[in-house]
N, C-alpha and C positions, 0 to 999 in steps of 0.2 A: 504494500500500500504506500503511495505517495503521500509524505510528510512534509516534502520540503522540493522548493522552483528556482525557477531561473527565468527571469523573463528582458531578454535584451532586446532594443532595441535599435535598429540598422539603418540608416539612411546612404543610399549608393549614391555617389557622385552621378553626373548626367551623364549617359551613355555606356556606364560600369555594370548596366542591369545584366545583361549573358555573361559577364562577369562574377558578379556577385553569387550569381543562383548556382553556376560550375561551382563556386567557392563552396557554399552553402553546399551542394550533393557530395562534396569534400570533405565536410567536416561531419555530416548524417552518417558515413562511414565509418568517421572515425569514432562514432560516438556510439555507435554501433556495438565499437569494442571494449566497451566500457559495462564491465556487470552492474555496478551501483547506478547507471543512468538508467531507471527504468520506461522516459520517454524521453523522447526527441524530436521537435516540429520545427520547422522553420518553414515562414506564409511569407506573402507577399499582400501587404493593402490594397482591395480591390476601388480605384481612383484616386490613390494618390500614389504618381510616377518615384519609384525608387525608394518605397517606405517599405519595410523588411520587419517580421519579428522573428526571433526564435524562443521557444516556450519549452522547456524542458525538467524533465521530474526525477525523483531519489526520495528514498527512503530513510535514509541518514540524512546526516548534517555531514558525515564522513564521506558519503559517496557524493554530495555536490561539493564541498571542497579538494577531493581527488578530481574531478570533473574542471574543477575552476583552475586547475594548477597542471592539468594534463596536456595533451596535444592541441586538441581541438582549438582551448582555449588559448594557447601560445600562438598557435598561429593565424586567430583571430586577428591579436593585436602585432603581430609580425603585418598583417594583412591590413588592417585597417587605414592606413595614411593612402596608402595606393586605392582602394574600393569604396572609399567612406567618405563623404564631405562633411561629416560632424565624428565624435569618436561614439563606438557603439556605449551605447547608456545600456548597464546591467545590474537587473535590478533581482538583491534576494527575496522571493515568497516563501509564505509558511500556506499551507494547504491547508483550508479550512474544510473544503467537501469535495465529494466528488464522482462521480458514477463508475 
């Protein structure tokens, strides 16, 4: 059961979108590999050009801080000056409910 999120948000520079989303099917892999992530979403804003989220879940506090300190997340911010016109904003949740 999901106790605990992640929810960042992505804004891609103009024209970095088939960019971004290659990136993003990148790091879905890598997160893949991750036992303590037990989700993994990354959407795109339907009408607003280049707005990105990614939403993602754990059951610890241990497996999102393994997750925050992993691959994925390195090469986020390895990636983010080149794909991003603002820096990604990551914000931690606690899970209140859920289906």
């Amino acid at each position: 059961m999901a106790k605990f999120a992640l929810l960042v948000e992505l804004k891609a520079k103009p024209g970095k979108e088939s960019e971004v989303e290659a990136f993003l099917e990148k790091e879905a892999s890598l997160a893949r590999k991750e036992s303590g992530t037990l989700s993994w979403h990354a959407a795109k804003i339907e009408g607003e050009p280049g707005a990105y989220w990614i939403f993602d879940t754990f059951g610890d506090e241990a497996a999102r801080e393994t997750h925050l300190n992993g691959e994925a997340a390195q090469e986020l911010v390895e990636k983010a000056e080149e794909l991003f016109s603002v820096a990604p904003k990551v914000s931690k949740l606690q899970v209140v409910a859920q289906k």
